[in-house]
Residue, then its C-alpha position, 0 to 999 in steps of 0.5 A: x512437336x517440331x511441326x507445330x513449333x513450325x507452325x506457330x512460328x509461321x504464324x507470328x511471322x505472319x501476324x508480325x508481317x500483317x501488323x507491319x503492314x498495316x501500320x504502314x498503311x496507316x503511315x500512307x494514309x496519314x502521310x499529310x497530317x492535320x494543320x490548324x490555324x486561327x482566322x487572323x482577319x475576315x477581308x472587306x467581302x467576308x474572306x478569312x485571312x489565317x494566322x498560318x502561312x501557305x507554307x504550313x499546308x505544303x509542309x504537311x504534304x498538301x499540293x495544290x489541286x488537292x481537295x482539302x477537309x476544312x473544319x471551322x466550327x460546326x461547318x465541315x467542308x470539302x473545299x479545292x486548294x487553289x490560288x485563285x478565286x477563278x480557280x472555282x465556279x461563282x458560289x464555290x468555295x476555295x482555300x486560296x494560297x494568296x500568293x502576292x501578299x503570303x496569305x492563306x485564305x479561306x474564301x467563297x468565290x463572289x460570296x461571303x464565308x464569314x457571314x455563310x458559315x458564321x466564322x469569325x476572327x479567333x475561330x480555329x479552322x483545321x485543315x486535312x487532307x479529303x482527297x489527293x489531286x481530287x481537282x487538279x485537273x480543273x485547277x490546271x485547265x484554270x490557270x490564268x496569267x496576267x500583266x499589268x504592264x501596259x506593253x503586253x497588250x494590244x490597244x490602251x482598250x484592251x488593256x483598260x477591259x473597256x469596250x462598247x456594249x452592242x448586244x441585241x437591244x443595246x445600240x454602240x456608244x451607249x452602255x460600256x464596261x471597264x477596269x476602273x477608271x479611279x483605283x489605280x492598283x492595276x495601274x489601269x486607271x488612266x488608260x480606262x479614264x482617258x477612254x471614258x472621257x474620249x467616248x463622252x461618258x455622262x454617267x457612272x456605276x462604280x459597283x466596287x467603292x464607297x465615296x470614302x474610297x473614291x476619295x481617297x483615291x484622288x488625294x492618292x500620288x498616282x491620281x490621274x483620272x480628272x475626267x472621273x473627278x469631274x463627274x464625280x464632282x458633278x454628282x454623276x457616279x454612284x458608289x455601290x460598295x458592292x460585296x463580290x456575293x452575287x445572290x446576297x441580299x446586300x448586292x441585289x439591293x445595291x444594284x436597284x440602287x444603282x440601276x435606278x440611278x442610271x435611269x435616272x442620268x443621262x448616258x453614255x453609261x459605264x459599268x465598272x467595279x476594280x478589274x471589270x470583269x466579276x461584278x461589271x461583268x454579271x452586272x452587264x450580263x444582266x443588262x443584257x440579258x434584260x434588253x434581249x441578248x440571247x445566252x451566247x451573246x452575253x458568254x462572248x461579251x462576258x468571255x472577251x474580259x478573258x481574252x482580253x486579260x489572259x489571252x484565253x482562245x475562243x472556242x478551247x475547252x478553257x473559254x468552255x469551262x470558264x463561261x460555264x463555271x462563272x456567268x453561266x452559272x451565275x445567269x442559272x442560280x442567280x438571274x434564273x433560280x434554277x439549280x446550278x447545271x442546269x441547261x438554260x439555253x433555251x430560257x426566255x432571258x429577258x423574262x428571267x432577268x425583269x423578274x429578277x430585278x424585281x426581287x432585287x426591289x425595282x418595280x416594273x415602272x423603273x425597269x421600264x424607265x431603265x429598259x427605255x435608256x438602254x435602248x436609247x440611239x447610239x450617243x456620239x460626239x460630232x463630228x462623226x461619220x458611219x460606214x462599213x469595213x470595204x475591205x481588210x489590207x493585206x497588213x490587217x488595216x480595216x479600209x472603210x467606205x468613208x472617203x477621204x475628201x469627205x472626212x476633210x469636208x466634216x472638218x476633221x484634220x490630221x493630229x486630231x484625236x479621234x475615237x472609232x468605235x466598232x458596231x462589234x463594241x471595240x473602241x480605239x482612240x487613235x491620232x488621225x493622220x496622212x501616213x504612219x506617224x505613230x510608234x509600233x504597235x500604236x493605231x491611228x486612223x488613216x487617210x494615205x495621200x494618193x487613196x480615197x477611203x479611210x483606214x482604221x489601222x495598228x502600225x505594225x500590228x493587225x487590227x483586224x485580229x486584234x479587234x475581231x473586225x472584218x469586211x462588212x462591219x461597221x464602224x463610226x469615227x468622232x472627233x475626240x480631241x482637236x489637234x491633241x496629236x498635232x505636235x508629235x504629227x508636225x514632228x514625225x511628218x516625213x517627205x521624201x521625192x522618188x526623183x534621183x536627182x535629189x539624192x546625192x548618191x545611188x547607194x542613198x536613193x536606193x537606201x543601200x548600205x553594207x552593214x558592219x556593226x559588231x562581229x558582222x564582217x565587211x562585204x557580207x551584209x547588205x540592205x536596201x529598198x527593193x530591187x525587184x519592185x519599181x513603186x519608188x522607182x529605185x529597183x534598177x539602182x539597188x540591183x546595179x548595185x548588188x550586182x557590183x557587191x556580188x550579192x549571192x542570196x537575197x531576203x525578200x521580206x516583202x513579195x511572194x514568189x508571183x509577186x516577183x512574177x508580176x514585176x518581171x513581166x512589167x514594162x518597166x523591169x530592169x533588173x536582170x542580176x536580181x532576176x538570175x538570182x531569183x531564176x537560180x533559187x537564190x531568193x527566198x521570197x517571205x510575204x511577210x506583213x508589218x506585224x513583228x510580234x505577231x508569230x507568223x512574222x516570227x516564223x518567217x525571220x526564222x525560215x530567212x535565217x534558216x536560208x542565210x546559215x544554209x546559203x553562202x553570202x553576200x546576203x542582201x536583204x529587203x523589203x520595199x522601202x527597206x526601212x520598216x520590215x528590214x529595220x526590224x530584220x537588221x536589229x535582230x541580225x545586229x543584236x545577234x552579231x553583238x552591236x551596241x544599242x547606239x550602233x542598232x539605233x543610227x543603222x535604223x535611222x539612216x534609212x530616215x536620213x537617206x529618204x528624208x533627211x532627218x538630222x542627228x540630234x533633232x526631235x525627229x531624230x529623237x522621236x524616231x529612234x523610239x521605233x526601234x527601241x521598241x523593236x528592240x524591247x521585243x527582241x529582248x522580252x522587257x522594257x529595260x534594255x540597259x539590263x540586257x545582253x542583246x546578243x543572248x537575247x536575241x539567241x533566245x528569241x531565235x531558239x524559241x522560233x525553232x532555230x537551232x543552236x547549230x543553225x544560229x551557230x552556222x548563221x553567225x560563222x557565215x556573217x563574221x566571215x569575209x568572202 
């Protein structure tokens, strides 16, 4: 009796144990529980806009990555919870948390959900959960950051999305493609209308906007793209109003429309829709593809919208996955008709795209009145001159086989407005000048007295990076605006003479000072021009006058070591106390370039600094002049020591008063200052300085070099102490 009550005993613990069990499975499984909501609004291209906030689905435990059971009518769905309509491939589905405008969003990505899935306002749809992170791996790998802020980038180009078409079959200056030049919601439109009317566009396809929509947007406040109005006032832009679904019957139509207009006028074209990156971007693929592009060419023209945009590297399995997920896609079910995935490399595009274009509605005689513009030769105003990069500088500066005297002789003259146009479709407007009279970071194309060949140069900045060119590229230059440069030219020109004679002191021909500002304690910090390099004549002056400052480690901002090798085998060597130093391994010799935002210069400040926090002083540091790469050196040092902004500017600007006499309180003055305010911008990662403490700031940016807190720590006891 006893073993059976044991028995039955252990069988209800069991039982109890089971059920308690299994109801906690249930509670795992239903650990995020059903959100409903109702369509509040279906968007312009067929997006649903719901009456519940994002917030609703994380309270319900969903995350983002998370494959979610969308329920809307009939329609049960699997769709990715993401942020981003480039979260998912052209043609996918995505419930998007909106998060600019706090909306959830129920959407096809370059499609119409509305119309597909016959949803309308008032529907309910019922969110659950389909599987957990089932595509957060793919979301991760998408995610990409942006800024409409015009500094973070490169070039006004880059930034406008705006770039010369040059694939097989289309010549330079004939087709391009931008951001828009009109809807200033990126605050790209100025930028991309400056350039359109630099390159003398004649005739536009603006994919996005309806006429109603255009003008609205000159009667806006921030209008400012008269060069747009005046070809729209000329007849000379077709508004398409095209939706973002690529293989709707609406798009296909609306781009016949628009491609017999173009056939029609008279170019140079430009492509656009907002961003200039989805519907320009197919649209060009088209294009491309029509006229004999192979596949890799229409991805690297396609995926050079990402780099420009979100810095995304060629050859990384990001820039794979999107090209595939987008234009690859797109060329595959769209422009071939083949299923999505499948291999197309070897596809005949041209072939494929004319058919398509047919279906779109275009007969063969306006394909080929189409075929026949775009293959028109290359559209430049004059003068102009063509030649090839002979040779990247050392700083990046595309040194051309165009000579100096003869781009005089075609009458172009310095503070004229130029536009260069690579064969590779990068464009750069730039002021034409004898020296670098433009602020950092800023191009011009150079004609540097005592050399004969032409350069297409970024002050500070490497453009053969910046805009992939390299020596045997080619490259042609026109003039875009006569003297449109001139008043800041004639305000920035600078002449100096390398004669002592005309300086009144050493320490000023030298352009050497003891810096004192903030903590930076007097004897311990010094600049000058090079006293190891005798260019500018002035080398055994700033080593005499190290010597009497006891200088006991250099920064050489500037040489390499066989650098130093070379000018201590000059005839004209004289500076032996810099050479005991350098004998002694006192000198640290960096090569660095002009370019101070780039990492590698990063790199080499963090290494000089090193060096200082390890090294006793007094420290001197240079470059050639001691006035650009040093400028940039003194305003980190001093932002670090807790200068003021004022003291940071007129420390930089008594190099321009020691060489050229530039007075406190001029338009030069005023006009240079900006330099280094731009440094400063840098320094501190924004572009209001009256907000910021420059000496944290300038901690941060050591920090996030690789110094360490010991190490900065170090370097600022050895500047605020006398020795």
């Amino acid at each position: 009796m006893k073993q059976a009550k044991r028995i039955i005993s252990f069988l209800m613990v069991a039982v109890m144990v089971m059920a308690f069990s299994l109801s906690m499975t249930v509670m795992a499984a239903d650990s995020s529980t059903d959100v409903v909501g109702i369509v509040a609004e279906v968007q312009k291209y067929g997006n649903l806009t719901m009456d519940i906030k994002p917030k609703a689905l994380y309270d319900a435990g969903y995350k983002l990555g998370d494959i979610l059971k969308v329920t809307a009518g009939v329609n049960v769905l699997k769709i990715p919870f993401c942020t981003s309509y480039s979260d998912v491939d052209t043609g996918s589905l995505v419930v998007r948390d909106d998060r600019a405008n706090n909306l959830l969003i129920v959407a096809i990505n370059m499609g119409n959900f509305s119309t597909q899935y016959n949803v309308k306002v008032g529907d309910k749809v019922t969110f659950s959960l389909a599987e957990k992170e089932g595509y957060l791996s793919e979301y991760q790998l998408r995610q990409l950051k942006r800024t409409n802020v015009r500094s973070d980038y490169a070039t006004d180009s880059i930034f406008a999305n705006f770039r010369s078409i040059a694939t097989t079959g289309i010549k330079p200056a004939v087709l391009y493609r931008s951001s828009s030049p009109v809807n200033n919601e990126l605050g790209r439109a100025a930028y991309a209308n400056a350039l359109a009317k630099a390159v003398g566009i004649g005739t536009v396809l603006n994919l996005a906007d309806s006429d109603e929509e255009i003008k609205g947007y000159f009667e806006s406040k921030d209008f400012a793209s008269d060069y747009y109005k005046s070809l729209y006032d000329a007849g000379k832009v077709k508004a398409l109003n095209m939706d973002v679904n690529l293989a709707g019957k609406d798009f296909g139509k609306k781009l016949a429309e628009g491609l017999r207009f173009l056939s029609k006028n008279n170019g140079p074209y430009l492509i656009h829709c907002t961003e200039g990156k989805d519907r320009a971007g197919f649209v060009s693929a088209v294009l491309e593809s029509l006229m004999g592009a192979k596949l890799d060419e229409v991805v690297a023209d396609y995926m050079t919208t990402y780099e420009n945009y979100y810095g995304v590297k060629k050859e990384s399995e990001q820039y794979t996955s999107i090209a595939n997920s987008n234009i690859v896609t797109s060329l595959t079910t769209v422009v071939c008709g083949y299923p999505k995935g499948t291999d197309i490399s070897k596809v005949n595009l041209a072939a494929a795209s004319e058919k398509y274009l047919k279906k779109c509605g275009m007969t063969s005689n306006e394909i080929a009145a189409l075929k026949k513009k775009l293959s028109a030769d290359s559209v430049y105003k004059t003068p102009k001159v063509s030649g090839k990069v002979k040779e990247i500088e050392k700083y990046g500066h595309a040194l051309t086989e165009i000579s100096i005297e003869d781009f005089y002789k075609l009458g172009f003259k310095a503070g004229d407005m130029v536009t260069a146009i690579f064969d590779n479709g990068f464009v750069l407007e730039a002021p034409f000048l004898d020296g670098y009279y433009v602020d950092p970071g800023k191009p011009l194309v150079r004609a540097y007295p005592g050399q004969t060949n032409i350069a297409v140069c970024i002050n500070y900045g490497k453009l053969n990076e910046i805009a992939h060119v390299k020596v045997g590229d080619r490259v042609t230059i026109m003039l875009t605006g006569r003297a449109g440069y001139l008043t800041q030219y004639e305000i920035r020109k600078l002449k100096r003479t390398n004669n002592r004679a005309d300086y009144p002191s050493d320490e000023v021909f030298a352009n050497f000072r003891n810096i004192t500002v903030g903590k930076i304690a007097g004897g311990v910090l010094y600049r000058s021009s090079s006293p190891i390099n005798n260019e500018l004549g002035r080398a055994s002056y700033a080593d005499h006058l190290m010597k009497e400052a006891k200088v006991n480690t250099v920064i050489n901002l500037a040489d390499s070591p066989e650098n130093i090798k070379t000018y201590l085998a000059a005839k004209d060597f004289a500076s032996p106390y810099y050479a005991e130093l350098f004998k002694n391994d006192r000198v640290l010799c960096l090569n660095m370039g002009l370019a101070y935002t780039s990492p590698e210069f990063k790199a080499g400040i963090i290494k000089a600094l090193v060096f200082m926090a390890e090294n006793q002083g007094p420290y001197l540091f240079h470059c050639t002049e001691g006035k650009d790469r040093a400028g940039f050196f003194a305003a980190l040092l001093e932002s670090l020591m807790g200068a003021s902004q004022n003291e940071i500017v007129e420390d930089y600007l008594q190099s321009y008063i020691n060489y050229y006499g530039v007075q406190k309180g001029t338009d030069k003055y005023s006009v240079i200052s900006g330099d280094v305010l731009v440094m400063l911008k840098f320094i501190a990662g924004t572009a209001d300085l009256d907000k910021v403490d420059l000496a944290t700031a300038a901690q941060k940016y050591l920090l996030s070099g690789g110094m360490t807190a010991k190490q900065i720590e170090a370097l600022k006891t050895n500047l605020s102490t006398k020795h």
